[in-house]
mmCIF entry with sequence, helices, sheets and N, C-alpha, C, O atoms, coordinates in Angstrom:
data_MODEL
# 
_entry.id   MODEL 
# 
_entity.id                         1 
_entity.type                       polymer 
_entity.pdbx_number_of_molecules   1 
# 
_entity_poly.entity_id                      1 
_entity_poly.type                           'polypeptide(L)' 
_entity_poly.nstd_linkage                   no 
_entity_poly.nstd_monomer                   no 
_entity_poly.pdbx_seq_one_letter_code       
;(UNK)(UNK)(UNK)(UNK)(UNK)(UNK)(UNK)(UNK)(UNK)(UNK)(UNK)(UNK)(UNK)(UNK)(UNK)(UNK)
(UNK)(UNK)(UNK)(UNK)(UNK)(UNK)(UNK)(UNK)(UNK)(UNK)(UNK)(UNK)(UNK)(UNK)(UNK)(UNK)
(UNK)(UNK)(UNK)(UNK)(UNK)(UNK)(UNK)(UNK)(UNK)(UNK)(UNK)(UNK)(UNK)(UNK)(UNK)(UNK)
(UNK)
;
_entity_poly.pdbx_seq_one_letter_code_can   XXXXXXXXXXXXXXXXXXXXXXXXXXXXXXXXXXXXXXXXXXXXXXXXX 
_entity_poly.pdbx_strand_id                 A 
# 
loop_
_entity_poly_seq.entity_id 
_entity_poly_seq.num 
_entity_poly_seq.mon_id 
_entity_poly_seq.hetero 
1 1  UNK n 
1 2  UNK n 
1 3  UNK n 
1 4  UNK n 
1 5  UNK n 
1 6  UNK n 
1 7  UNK n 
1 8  UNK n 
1 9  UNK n 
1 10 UNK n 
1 11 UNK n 
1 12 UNK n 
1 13 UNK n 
1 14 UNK n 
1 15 UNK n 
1 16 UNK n 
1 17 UNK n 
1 18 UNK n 
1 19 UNK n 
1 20 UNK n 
1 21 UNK n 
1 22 UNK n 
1 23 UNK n 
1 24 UNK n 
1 25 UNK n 
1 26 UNK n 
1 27 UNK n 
1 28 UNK n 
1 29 UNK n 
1 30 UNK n 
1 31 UNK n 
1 32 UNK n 
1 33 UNK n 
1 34 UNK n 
1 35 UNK n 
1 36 UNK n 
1 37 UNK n 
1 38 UNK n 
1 39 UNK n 
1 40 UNK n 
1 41 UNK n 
1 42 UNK n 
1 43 UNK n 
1 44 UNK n 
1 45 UNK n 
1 46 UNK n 
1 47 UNK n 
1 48 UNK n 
1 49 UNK n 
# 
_struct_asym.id          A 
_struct_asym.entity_id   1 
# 
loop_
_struct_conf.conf_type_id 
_struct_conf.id 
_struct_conf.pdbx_PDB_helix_id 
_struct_conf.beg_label_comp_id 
_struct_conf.beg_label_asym_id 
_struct_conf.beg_label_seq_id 
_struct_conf.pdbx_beg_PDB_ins_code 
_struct_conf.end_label_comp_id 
_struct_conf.end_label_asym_id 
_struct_conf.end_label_seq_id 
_struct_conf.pdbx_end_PDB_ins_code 
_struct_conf.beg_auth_comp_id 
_struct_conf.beg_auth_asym_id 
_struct_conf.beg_auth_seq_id 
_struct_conf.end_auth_comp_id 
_struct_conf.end_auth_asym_id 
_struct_conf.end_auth_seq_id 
_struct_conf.pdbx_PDB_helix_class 
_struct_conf.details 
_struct_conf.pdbx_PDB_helix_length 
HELX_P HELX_P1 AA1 UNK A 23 ? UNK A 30 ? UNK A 23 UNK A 30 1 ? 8 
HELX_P HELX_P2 AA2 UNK A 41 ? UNK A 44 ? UNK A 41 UNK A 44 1 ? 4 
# 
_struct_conf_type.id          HELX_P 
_struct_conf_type.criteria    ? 
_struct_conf_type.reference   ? 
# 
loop_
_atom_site.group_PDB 
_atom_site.id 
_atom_site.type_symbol 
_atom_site.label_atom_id 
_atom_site.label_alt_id 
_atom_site.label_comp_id 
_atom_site.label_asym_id 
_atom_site.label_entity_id 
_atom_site.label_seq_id 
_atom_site.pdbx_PDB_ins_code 
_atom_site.Cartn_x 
_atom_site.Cartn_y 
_atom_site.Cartn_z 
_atom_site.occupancy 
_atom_site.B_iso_or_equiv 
_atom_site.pdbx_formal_charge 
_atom_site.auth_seq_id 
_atom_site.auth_comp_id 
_atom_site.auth_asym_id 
_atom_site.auth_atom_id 
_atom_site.pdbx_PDB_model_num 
ATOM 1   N N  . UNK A 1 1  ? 10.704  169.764 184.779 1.00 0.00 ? 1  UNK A N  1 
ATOM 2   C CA . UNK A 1 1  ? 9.741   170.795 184.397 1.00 0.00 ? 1  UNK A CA 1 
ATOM 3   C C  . UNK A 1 1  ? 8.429   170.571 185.140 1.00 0.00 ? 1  UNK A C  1 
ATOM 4   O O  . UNK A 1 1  ? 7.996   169.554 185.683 1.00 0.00 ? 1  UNK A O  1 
ATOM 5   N N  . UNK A 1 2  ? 7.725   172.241 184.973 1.00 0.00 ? 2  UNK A N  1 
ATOM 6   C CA . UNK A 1 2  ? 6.308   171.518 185.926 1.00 0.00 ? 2  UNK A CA 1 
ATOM 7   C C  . UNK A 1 2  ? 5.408   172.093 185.197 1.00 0.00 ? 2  UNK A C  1 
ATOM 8   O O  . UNK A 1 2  ? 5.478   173.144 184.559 1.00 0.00 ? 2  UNK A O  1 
ATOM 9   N N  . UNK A 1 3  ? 3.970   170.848 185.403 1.00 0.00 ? 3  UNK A N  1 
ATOM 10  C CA . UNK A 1 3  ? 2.679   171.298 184.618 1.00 0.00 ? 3  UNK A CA 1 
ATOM 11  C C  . UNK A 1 3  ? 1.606   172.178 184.944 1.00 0.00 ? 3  UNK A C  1 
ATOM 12  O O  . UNK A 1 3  ? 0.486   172.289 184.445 1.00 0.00 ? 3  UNK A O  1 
ATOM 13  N N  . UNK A 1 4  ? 2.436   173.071 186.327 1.00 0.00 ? 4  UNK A N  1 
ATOM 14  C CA . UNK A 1 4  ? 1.677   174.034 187.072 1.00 0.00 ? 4  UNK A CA 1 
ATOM 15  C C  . UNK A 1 4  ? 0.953   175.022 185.996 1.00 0.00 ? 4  UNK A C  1 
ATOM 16  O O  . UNK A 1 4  ? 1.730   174.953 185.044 1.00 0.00 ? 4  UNK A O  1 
ATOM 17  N N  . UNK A 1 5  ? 0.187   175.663 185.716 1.00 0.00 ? 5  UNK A N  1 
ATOM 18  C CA . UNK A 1 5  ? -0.111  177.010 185.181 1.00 0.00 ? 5  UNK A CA 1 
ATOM 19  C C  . UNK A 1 5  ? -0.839  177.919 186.401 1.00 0.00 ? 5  UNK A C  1 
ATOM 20  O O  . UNK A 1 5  ? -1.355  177.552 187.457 1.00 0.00 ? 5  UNK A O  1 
ATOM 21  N N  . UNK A 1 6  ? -0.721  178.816 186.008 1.00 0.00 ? 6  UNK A N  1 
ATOM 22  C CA . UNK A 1 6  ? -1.142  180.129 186.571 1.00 0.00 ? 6  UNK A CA 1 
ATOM 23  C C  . UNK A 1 6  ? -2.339  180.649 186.084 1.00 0.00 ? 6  UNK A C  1 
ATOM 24  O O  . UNK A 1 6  ? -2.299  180.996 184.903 1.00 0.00 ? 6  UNK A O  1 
ATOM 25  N N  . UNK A 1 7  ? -3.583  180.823 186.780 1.00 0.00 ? 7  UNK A N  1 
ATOM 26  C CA . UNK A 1 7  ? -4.513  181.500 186.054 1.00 0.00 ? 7  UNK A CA 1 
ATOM 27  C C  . UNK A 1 7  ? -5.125  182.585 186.894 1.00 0.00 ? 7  UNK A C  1 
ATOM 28  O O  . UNK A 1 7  ? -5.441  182.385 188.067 1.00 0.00 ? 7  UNK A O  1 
ATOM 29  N N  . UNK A 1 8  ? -5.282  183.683 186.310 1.00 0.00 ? 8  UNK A N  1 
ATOM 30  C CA . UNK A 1 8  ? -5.981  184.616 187.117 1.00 0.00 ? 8  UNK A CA 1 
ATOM 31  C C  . UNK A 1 8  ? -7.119  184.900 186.737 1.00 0.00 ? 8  UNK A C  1 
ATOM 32  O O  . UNK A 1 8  ? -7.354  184.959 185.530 1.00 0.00 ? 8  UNK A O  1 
ATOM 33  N N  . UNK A 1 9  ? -8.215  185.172 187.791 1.00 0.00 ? 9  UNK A N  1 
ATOM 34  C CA . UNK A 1 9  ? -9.516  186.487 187.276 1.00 0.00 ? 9  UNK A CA 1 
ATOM 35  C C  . UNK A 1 9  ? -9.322  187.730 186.252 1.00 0.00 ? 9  UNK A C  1 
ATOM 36  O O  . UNK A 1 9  ? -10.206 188.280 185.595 1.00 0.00 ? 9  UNK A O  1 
ATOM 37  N N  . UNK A 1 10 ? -8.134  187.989 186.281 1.00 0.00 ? 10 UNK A N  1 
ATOM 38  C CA . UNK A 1 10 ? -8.148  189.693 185.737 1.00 0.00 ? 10 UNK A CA 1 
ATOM 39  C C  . UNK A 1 10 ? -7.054  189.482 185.027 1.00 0.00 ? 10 UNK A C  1 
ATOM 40  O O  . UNK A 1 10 ? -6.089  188.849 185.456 1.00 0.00 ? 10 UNK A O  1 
ATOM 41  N N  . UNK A 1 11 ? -7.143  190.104 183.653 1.00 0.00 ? 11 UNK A N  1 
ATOM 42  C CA . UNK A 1 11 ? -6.428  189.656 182.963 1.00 0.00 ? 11 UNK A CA 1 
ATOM 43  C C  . UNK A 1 11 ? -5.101  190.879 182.798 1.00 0.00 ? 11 UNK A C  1 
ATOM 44  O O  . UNK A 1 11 ? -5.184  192.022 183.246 1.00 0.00 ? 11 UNK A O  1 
ATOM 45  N N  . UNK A 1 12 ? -3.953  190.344 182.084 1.00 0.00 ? 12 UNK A N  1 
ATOM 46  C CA . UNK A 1 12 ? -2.503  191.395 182.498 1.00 0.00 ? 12 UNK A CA 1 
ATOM 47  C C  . UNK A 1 12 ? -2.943  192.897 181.815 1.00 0.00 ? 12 UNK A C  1 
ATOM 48  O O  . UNK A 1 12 ? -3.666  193.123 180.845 1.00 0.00 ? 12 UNK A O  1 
ATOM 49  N N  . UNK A 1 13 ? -2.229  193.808 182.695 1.00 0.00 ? 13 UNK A N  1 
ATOM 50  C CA . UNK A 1 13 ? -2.630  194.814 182.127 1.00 0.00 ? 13 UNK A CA 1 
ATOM 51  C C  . UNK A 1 13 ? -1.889  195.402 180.643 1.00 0.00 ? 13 UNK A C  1 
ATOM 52  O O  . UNK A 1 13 ? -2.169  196.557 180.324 1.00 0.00 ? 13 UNK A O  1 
ATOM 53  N N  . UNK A 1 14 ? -1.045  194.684 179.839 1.00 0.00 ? 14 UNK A N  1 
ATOM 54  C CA . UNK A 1 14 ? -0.855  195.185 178.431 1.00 0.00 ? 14 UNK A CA 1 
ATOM 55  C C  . UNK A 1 14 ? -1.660  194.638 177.582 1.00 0.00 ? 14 UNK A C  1 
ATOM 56  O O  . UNK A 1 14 ? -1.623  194.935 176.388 1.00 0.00 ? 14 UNK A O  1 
ATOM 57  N N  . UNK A 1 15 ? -2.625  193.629 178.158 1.00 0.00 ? 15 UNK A N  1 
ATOM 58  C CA . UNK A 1 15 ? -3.594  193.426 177.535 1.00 0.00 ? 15 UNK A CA 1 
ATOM 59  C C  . UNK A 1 15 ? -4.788  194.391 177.029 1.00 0.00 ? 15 UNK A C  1 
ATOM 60  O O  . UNK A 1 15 ? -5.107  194.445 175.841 1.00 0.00 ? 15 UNK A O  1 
ATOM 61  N N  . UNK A 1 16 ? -5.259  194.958 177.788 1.00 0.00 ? 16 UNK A N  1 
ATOM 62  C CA . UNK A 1 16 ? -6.040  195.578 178.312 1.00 0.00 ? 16 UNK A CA 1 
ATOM 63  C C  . UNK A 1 16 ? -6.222  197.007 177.760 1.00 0.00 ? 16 UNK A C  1 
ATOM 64  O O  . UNK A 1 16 ? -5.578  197.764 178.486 1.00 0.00 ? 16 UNK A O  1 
ATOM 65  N N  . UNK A 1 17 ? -6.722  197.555 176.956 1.00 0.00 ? 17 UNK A N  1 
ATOM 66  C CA . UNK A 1 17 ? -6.535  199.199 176.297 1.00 0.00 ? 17 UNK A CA 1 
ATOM 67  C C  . UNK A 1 17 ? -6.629  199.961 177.341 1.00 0.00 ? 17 UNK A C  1 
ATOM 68  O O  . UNK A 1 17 ? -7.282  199.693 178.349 1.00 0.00 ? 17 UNK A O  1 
ATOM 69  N N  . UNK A 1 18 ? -5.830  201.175 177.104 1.00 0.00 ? 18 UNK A N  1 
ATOM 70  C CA . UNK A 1 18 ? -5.500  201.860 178.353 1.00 0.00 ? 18 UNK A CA 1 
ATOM 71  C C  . UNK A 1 18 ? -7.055  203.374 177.976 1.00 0.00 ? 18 UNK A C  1 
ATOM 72  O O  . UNK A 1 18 ? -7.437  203.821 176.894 1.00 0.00 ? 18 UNK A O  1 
ATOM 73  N N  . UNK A 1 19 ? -7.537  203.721 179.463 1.00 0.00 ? 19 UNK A N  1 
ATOM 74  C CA . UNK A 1 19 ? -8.349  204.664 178.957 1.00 0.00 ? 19 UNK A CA 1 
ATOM 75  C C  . UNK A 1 19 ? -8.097  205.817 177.941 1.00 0.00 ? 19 UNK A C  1 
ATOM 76  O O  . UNK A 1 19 ? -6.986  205.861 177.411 1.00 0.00 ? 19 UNK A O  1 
ATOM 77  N N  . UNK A 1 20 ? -8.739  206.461 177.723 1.00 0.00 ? 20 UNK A N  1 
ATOM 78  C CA . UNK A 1 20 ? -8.506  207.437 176.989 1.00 0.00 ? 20 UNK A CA 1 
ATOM 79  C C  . UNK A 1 20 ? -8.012  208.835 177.707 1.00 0.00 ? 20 UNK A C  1 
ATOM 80  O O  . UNK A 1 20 ? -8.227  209.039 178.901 1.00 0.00 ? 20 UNK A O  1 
ATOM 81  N N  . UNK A 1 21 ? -7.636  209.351 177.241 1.00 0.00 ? 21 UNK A N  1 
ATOM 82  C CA . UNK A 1 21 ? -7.125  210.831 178.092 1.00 0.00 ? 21 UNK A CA 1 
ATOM 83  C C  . UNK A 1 21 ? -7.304  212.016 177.371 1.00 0.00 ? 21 UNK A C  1 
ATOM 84  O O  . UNK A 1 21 ? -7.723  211.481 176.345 1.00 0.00 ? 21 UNK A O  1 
ATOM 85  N N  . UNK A 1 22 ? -7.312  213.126 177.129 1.00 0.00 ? 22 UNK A N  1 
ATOM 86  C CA . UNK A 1 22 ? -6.918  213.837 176.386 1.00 0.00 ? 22 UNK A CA 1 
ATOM 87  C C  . UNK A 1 22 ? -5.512  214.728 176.668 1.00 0.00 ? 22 UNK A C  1 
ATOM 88  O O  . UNK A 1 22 ? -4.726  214.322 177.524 1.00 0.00 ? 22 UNK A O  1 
ATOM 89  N N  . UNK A 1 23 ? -5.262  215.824 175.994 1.00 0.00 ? 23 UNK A N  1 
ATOM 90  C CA . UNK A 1 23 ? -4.151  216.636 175.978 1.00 0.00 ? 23 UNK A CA 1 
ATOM 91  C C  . UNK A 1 23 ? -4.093  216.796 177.261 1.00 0.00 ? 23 UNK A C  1 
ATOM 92  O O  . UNK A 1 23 ? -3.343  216.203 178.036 1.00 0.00 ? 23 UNK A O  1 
ATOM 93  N N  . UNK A 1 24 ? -4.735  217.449 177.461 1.00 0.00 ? 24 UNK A N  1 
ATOM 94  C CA . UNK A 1 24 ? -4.427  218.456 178.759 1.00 0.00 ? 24 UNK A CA 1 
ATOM 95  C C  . UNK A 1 24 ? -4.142  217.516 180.022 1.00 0.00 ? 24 UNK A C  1 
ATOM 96  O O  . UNK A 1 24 ? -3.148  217.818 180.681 1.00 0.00 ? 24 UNK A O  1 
ATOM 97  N N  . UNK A 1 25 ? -4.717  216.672 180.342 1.00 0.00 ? 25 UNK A N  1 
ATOM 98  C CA . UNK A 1 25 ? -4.613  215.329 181.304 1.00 0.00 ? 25 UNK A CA 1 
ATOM 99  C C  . UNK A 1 25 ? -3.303  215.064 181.217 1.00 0.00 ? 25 UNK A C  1 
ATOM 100 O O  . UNK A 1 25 ? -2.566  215.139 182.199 1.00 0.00 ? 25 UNK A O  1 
ATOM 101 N N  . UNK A 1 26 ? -2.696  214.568 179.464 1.00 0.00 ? 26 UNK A N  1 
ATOM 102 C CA . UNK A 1 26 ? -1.187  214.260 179.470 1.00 0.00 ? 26 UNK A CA 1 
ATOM 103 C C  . UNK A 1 26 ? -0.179  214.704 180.032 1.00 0.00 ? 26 UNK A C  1 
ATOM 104 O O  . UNK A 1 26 ? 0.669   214.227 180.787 1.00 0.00 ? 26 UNK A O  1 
ATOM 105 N N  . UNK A 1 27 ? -0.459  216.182 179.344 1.00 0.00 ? 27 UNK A N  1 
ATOM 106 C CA . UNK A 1 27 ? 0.233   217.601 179.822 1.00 0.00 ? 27 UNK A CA 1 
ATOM 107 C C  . UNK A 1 27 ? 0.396   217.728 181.388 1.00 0.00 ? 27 UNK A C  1 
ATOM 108 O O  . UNK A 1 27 ? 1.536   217.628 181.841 1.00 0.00 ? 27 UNK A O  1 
ATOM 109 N N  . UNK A 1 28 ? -0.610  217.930 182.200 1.00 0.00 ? 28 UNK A N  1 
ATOM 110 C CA . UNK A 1 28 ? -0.996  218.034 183.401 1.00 0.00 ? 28 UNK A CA 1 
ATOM 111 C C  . UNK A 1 28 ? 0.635   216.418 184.183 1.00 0.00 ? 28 UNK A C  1 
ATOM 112 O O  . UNK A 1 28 ? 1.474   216.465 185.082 1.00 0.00 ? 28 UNK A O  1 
ATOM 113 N N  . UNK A 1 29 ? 0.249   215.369 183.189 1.00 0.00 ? 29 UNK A N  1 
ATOM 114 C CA . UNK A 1 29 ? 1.131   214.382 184.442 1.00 0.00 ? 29 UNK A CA 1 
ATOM 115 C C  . UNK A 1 29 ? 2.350   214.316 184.014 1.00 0.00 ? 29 UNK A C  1 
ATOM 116 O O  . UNK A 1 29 ? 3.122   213.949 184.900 1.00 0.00 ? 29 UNK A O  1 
ATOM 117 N N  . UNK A 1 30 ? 3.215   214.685 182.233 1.00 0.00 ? 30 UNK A N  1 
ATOM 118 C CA . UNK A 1 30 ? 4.312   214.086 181.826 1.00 0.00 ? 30 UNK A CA 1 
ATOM 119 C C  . UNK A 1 30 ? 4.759   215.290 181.618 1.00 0.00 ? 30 UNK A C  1 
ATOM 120 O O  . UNK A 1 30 ? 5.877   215.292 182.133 1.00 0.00 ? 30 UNK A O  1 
ATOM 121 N N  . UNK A 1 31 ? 4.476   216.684 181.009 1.00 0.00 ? 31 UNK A N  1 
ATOM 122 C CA . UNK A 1 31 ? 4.478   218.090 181.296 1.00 0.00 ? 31 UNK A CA 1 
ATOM 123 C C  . UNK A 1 31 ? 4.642   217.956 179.305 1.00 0.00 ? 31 UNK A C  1 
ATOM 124 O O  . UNK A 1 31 ? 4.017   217.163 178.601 1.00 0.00 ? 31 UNK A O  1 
ATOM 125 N N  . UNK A 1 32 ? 5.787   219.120 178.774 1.00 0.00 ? 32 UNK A N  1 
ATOM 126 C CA . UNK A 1 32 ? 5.678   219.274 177.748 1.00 0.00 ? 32 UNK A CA 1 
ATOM 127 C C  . UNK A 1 32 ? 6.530   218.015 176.862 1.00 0.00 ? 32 UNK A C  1 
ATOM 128 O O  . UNK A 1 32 ? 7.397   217.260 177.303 1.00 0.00 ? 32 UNK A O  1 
ATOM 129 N N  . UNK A 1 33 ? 5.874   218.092 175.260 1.00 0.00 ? 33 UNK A N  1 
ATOM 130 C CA . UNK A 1 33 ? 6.548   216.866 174.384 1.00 0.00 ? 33 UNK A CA 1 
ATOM 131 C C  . UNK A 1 33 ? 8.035   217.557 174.488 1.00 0.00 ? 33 UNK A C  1 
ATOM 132 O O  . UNK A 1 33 ? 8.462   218.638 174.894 1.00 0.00 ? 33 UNK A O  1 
ATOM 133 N N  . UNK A 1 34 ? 8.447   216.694 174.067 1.00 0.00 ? 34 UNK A N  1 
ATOM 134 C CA . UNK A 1 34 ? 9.751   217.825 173.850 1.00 0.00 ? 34 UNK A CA 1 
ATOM 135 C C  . UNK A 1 34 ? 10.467  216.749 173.043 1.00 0.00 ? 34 UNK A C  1 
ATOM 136 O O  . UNK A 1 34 ? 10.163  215.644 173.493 1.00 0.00 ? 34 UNK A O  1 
ATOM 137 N N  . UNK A 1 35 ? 11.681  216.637 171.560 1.00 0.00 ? 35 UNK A N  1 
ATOM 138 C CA . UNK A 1 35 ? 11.974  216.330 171.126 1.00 0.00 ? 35 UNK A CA 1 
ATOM 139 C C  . UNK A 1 35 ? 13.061  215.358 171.286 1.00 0.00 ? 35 UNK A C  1 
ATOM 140 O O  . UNK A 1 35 ? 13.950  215.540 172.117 1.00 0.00 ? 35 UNK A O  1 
ATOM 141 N N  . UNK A 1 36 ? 13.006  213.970 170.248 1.00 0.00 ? 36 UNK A N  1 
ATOM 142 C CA . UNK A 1 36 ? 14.288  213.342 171.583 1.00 0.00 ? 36 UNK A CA 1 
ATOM 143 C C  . UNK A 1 36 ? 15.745  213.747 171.105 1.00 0.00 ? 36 UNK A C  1 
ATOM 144 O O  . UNK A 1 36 ? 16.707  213.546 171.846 1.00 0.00 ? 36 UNK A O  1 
ATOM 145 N N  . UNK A 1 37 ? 15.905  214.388 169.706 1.00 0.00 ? 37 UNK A N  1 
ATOM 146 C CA . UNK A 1 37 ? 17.323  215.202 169.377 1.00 0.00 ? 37 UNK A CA 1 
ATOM 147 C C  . UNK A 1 37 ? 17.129  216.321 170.111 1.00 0.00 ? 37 UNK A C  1 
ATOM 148 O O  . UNK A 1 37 ? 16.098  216.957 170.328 1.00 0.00 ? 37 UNK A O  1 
ATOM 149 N N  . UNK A 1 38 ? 18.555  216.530 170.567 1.00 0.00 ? 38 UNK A N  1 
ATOM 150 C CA . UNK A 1 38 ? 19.062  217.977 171.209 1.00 0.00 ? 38 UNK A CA 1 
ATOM 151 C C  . UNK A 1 38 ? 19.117  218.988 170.494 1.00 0.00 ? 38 UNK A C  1 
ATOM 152 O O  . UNK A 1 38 ? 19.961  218.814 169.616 1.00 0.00 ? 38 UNK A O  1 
ATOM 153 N N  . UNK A 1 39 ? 18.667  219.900 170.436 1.00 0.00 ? 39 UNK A N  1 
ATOM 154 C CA . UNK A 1 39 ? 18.354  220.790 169.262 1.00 0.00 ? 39 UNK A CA 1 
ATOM 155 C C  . UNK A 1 39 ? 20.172  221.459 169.350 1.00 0.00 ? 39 UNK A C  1 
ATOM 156 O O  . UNK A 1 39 ? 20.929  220.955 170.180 1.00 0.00 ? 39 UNK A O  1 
ATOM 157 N N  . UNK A 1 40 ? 20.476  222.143 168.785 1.00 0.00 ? 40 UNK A N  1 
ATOM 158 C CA . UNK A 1 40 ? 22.442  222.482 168.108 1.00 0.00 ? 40 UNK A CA 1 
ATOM 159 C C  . UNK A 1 40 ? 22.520  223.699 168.726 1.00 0.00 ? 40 UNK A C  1 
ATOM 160 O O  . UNK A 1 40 ? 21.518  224.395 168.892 1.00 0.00 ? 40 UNK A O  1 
ATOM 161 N N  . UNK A 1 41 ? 23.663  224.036 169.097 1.00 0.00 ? 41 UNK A N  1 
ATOM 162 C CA . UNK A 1 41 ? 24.030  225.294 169.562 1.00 0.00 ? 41 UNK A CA 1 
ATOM 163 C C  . UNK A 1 41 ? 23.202  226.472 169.132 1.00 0.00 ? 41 UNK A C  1 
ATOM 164 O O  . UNK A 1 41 ? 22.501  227.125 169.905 1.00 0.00 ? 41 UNK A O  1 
ATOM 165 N N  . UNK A 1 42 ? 23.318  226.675 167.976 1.00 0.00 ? 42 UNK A N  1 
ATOM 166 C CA . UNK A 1 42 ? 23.161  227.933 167.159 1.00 0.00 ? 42 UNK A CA 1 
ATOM 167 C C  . UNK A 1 42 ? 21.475  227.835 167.604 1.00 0.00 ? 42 UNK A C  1 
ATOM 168 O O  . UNK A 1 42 ? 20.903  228.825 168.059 1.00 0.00 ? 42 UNK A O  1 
ATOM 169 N N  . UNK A 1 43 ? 20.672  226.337 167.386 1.00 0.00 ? 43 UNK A N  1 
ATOM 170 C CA . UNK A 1 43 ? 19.091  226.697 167.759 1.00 0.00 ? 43 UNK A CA 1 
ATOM 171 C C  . UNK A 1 43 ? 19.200  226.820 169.304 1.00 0.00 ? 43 UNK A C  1 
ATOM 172 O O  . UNK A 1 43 ? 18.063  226.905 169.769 1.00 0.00 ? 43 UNK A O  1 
ATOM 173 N N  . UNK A 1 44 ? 20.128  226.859 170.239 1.00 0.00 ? 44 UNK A N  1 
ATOM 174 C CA . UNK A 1 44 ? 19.617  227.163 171.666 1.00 0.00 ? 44 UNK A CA 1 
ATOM 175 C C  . UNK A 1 44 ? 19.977  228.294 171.673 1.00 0.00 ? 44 UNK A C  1 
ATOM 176 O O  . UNK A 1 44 ? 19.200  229.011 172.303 1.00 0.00 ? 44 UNK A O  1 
ATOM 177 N N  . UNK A 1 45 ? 21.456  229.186 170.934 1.00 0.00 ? 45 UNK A N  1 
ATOM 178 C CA . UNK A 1 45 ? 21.341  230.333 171.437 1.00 0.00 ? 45 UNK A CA 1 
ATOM 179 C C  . UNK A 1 45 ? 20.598  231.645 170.486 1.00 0.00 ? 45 UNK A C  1 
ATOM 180 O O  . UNK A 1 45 ? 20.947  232.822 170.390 1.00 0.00 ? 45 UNK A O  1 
ATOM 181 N N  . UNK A 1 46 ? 19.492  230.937 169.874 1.00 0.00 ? 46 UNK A N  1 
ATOM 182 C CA . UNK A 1 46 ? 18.511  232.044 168.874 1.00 0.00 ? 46 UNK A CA 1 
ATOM 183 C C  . UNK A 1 46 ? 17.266  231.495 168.986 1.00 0.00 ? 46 UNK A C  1 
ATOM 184 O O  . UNK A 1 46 ? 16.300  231.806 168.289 1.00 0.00 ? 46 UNK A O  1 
ATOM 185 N N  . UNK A 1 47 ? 17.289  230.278 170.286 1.00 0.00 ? 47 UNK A N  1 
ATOM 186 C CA . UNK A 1 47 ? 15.828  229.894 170.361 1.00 0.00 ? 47 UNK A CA 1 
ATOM 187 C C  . UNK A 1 47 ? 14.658  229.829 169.255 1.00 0.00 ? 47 UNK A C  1 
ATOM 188 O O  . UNK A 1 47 ? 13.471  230.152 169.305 1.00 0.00 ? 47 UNK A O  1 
ATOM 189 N N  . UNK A 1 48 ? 15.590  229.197 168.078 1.00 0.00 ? 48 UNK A N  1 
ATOM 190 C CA . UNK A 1 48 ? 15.150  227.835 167.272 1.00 0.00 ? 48 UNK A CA 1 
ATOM 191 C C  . UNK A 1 48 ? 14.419  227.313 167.359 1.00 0.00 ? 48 UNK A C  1 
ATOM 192 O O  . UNK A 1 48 ? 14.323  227.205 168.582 1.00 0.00 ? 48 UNK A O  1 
ATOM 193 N N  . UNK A 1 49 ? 13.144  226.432 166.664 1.00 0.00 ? 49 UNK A N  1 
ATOM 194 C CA . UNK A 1 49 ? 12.430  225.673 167.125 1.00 0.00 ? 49 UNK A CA 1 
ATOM 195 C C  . UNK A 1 49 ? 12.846  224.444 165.664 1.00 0.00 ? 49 UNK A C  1 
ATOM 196 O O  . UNK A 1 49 ? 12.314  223.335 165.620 1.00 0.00 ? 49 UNK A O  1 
# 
């Protein structure tokens, strides 16, 4: 084993709080939320929500 460590100036970035954004910024880079169930036949063909 070794007693090397690693140290950096800048610390990891999940450390670190990520800026703030709002909606539209989100929107703008990941596009719309969208649900992670597949919505069922019957709601795609009567466009269900």
């Amino acid at each position: 084993m070794s007693n090397l460590t690693y140290r950096s100036s800048r610390p990891d970035a999940w450390v670190q709080p990520r800026a703030y954004r709002d909606a539209s910024q989100r929107l703008k880079q990941h596009g719309k939320i969208i649900p992670m169930d597949e919505p069922g036949f019957f709601a795609r063909l009567f466009g269900a929500r």
